[in-house]
C-alpha positions as CSV (number, residue, x, y, z in Angstrom):
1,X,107.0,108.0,101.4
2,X,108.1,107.1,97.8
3,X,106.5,104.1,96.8
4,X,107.6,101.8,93.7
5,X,105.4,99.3,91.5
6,X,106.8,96.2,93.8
7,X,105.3,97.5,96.5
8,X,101.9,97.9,94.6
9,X,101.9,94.7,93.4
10,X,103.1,93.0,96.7
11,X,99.1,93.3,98.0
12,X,97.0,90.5,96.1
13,X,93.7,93.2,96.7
14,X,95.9,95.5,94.6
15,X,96.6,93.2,92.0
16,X,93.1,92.1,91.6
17,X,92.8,96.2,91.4
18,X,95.0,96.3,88.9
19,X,93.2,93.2,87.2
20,X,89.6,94.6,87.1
21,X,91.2,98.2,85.5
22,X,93.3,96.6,82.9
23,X,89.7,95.7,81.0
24,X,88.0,99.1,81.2
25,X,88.1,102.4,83.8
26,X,85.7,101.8,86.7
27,X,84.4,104.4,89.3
28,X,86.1,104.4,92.8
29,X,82.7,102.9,93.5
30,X,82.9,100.8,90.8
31,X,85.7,99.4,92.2
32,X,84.7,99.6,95.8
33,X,81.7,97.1,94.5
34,X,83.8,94.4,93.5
35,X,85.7,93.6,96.6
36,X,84.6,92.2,99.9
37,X,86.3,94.8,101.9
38,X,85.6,98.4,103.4
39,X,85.4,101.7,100.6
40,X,88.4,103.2,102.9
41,X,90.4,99.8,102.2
42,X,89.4,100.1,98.7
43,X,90.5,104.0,99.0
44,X,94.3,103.4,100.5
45,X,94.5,100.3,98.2
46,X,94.1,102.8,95.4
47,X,96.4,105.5,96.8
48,X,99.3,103.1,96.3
49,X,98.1,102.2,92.9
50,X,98.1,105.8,92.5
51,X,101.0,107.3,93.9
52,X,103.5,104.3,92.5
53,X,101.7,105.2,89.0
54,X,100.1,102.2,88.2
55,X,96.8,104.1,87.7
56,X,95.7,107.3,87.5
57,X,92.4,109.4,89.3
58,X,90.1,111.7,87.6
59,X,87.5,113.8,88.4
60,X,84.4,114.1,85.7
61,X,82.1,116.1,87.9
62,X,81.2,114.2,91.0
63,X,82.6,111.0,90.0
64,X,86.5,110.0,90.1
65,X,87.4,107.4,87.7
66,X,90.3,105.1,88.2
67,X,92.2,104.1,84.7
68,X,95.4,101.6,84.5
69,X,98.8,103.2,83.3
70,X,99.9,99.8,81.9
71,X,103.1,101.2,81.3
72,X,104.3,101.7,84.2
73,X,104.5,98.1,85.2
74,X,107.0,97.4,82.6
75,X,109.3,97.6,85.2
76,X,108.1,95.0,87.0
77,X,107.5,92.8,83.9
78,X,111.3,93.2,83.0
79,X,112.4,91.8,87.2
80,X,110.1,88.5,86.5
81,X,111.2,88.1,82.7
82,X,114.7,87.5,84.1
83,X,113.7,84.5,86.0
84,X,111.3,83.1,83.7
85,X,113.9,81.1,81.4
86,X,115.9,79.7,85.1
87,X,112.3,78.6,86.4
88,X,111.6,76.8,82.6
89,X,114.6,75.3,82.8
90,X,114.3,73.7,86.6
91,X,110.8,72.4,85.6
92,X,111.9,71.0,82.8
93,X,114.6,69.1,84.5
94,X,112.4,68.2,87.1
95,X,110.1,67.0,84.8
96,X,112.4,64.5,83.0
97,X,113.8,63.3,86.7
98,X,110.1,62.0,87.2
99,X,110.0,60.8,83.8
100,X,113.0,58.3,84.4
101,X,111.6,57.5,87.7
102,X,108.6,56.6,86.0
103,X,110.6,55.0,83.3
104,X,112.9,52.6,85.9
105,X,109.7,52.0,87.8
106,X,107.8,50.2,85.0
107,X,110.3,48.9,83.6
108,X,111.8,47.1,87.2
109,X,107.6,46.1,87.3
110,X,108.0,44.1,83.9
């Protein structure tokens, strides 16, 4: 199955994955460590992080170290960037509709 960076990112374990790696590489133990959950958890998590190419695995003799391919969540950066200025723009017009309610309020109160 062909997996894409939505799908990696759709798990909130896998973000925090993604999270921990964006700072420095870590050790599938390493990782593993940090979470609450099972090392085989920890393993498929990392599978998808792996096959969508979000991070990469490598060996360095016994130990396989996990390292964030930053680039490859561009795409996913772009999707949410499009609906960043519609959100900005609902808040800030629901944040001046509770402003005038605020406004009639005190000044029916006076």
């Amino acid at each position: 199955m062909r997996r894409d960076v939505f799908q990696a990112i759709a798990d909130p374990v896998r973000r925090d994955i993604i999270d921990l790696l964006s700072t420095e590489t870590h050790s599938i133990n390493e990782v593993a460590e940090k979470f609450n959950i099972s090392r085989p958890a920890i393993s498929k998590h990392l599978k998808i992080l792996d096959e969508c190419g979000l991070i990469t695995i490598n060996q360095k003799g016994r130990t396989r170290y996990c390292q964030i391919q930053p680039k490859n969540l561009i795409p996913a950066f772009l999707w949410i960037e499009k609906f960043h200025k519609q959100w900005e723009d609902r808040i800030d017009a629901f944040e001046n509709y509770i402003d005038q309610i605020q406004t009639k309020k005190t000044n029916s109160n006076e």
